[in-house]
C-alpha positions in Angstrom: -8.3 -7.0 16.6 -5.8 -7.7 13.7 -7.2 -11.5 13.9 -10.5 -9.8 12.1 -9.0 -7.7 9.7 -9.2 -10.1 6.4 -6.7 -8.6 3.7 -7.7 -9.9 0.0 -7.4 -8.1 -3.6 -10.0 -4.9 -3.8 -13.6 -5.0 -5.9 -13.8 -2.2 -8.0 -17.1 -1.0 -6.0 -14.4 -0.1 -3.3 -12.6 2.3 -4.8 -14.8 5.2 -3.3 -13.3 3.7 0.4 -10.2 3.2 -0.6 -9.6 6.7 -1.8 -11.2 7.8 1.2 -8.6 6.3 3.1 -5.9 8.3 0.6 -7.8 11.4 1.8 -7.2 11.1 5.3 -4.6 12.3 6.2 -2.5 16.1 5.6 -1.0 15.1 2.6 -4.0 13.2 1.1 -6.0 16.1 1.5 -4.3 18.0 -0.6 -3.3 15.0 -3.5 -6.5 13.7 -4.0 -9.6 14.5 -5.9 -13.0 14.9 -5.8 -13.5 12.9 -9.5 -13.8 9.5 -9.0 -13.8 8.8 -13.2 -10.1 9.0 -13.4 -9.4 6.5 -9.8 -12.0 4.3 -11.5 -10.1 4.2 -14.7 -6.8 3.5 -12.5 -8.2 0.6 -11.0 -9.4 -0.6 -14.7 -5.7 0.0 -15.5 -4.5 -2.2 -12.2 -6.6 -4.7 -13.2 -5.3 -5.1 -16.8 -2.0 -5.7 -15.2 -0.7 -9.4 -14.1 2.3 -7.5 -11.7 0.2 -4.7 -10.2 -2.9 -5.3 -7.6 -4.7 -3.7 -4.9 -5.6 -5.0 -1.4 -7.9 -4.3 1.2 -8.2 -4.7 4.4 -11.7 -5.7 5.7 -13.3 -5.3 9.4 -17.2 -6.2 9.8 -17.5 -5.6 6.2 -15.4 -2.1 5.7 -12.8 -1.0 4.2 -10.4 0.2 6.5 -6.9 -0.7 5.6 -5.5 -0.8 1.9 -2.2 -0.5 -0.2 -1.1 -1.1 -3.4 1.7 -4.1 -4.5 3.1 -4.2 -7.5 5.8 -7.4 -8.8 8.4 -5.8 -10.8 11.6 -8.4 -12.4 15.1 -6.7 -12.9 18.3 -7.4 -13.6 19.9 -6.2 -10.3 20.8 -7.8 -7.2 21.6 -10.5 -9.0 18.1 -10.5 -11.3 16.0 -10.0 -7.4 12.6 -9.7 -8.1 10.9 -7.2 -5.9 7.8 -6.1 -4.8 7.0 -1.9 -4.3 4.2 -1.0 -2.3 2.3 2.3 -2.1 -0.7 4.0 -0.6 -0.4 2.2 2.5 -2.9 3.2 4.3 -5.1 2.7 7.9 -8.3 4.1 9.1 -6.8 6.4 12.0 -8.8 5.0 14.6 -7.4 1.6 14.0 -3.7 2.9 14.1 -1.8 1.6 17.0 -4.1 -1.6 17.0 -1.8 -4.1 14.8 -3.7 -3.4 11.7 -0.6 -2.0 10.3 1.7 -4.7 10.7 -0.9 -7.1 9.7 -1.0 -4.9 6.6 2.7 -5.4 6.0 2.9 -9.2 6.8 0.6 -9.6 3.9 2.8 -7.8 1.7 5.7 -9.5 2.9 3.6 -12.7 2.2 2.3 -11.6 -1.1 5.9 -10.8 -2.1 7.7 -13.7 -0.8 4.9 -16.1 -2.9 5.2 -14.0 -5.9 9.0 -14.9 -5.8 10.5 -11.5 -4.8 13.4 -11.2 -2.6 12.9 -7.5 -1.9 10.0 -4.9 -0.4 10.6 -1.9 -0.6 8.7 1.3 -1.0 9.5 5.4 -0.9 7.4 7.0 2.4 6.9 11.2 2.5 9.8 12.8 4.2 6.9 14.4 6.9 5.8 11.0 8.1 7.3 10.8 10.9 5.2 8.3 12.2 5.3 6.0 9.7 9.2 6.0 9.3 9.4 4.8 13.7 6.6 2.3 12.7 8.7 1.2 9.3 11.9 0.9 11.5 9.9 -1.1 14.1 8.9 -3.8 11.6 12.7 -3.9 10.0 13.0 -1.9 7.6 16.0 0.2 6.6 16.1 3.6 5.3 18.7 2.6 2.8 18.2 5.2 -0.2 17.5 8.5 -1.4 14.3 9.0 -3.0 13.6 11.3 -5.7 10.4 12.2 -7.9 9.8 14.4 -10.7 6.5 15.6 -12.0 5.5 15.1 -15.2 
C-alpha cells in the first residue's frame, strides 16, 4: 500500500483536501472552518516562505495524507537546525496501513536534506493514538508544550 502513496509539496488547488483531512477528526471539527479565503491566503503565505512547505500524500490521484514542515536555524544544540512538523494528518481508512510512517520517513528525509539534525513537533494531549504510533516510530516525549492564544 505505502509503495503507492507518492508524497511531494501540495498545489494550491489542494487545499480544499487538505483541509478536509484537518476536519476529520474530533478536534478538527471543531478548529476548522467552513471559509476557504483565509486557508487559501495561508497557503499564499507558505508559499512566500523558502523554510515553510506543505506535502501531500497522493493515492490514485487523491489526497489522502498531508502535513506541514517547516526549517527553522537556531542557536541551540549547538546552532542544530531543526525541522517542526504539523497537521499531520491520514485519511482514516488508510490508518494502520503504513501511510503514516511513510508520512514521517519523508519528513525525516526532507529534514535530514535540508540540514536539520532535529524533528520535532507538539501532538494534542487527547491523541492517544498518535502518541503509541509516535513512540513506535522513536520518538520521545521529551518536553512540555505550552500555547497561548492570541
Amino acid at each position: 500500500m505505502t509503495a503507492a502513496v507518492a508524497f511531494r509539496e501540495a498545489r494550491r488547488d489542494e487545499v480544499p483536501a487538505i483541509l478536509a483531512l484537518l476536519r476529520d477528526d474530533m478536534l478538527g471539527q471543531t478548529r476548522e472552518g467552513d471559509d476557504l479565503a483565509p486557508y487559501l491566503a495561508a497557503w499564499d503565505a507558505m508559499q512566500a516562505e523558502a523554510a515553510n512547505r506543505l506535502i501531500v500524500g497522493v493515492l490514485d490521484g487523491q489526497v489522502v495524507a498531508c502535513y506541514q514542515i517547516t526549517f527553522i536555524s537556531g542557536l541551540s544544540l549547538q546552532a542544530a537546525r531543526r525541522a517542526q512538523i504539523e497537521g499531520v494528518r491520514v485519511r482514516p481508512d488508510l490508518r494502520g496501513r503504513g501511510v503514516g510512517a511513510a508520512l514521517i520517513g519523508d519528513a525525516e528525509t526532507r529534514a535530514r536534506a535540508a540540514g536539520c539534525r532535529l524533528l520535532q513537533f507538539t501532538t494534542n494531549r487527547s491523541r492517544s493514538d498518535a502518541h503509541r504510533f509516535y513512540d513506535r516510530l522513536g520518538f520521545t516525549p521529551s518536553h512540555i508544550g505550552y500555547k497561548k492564544t492570541l
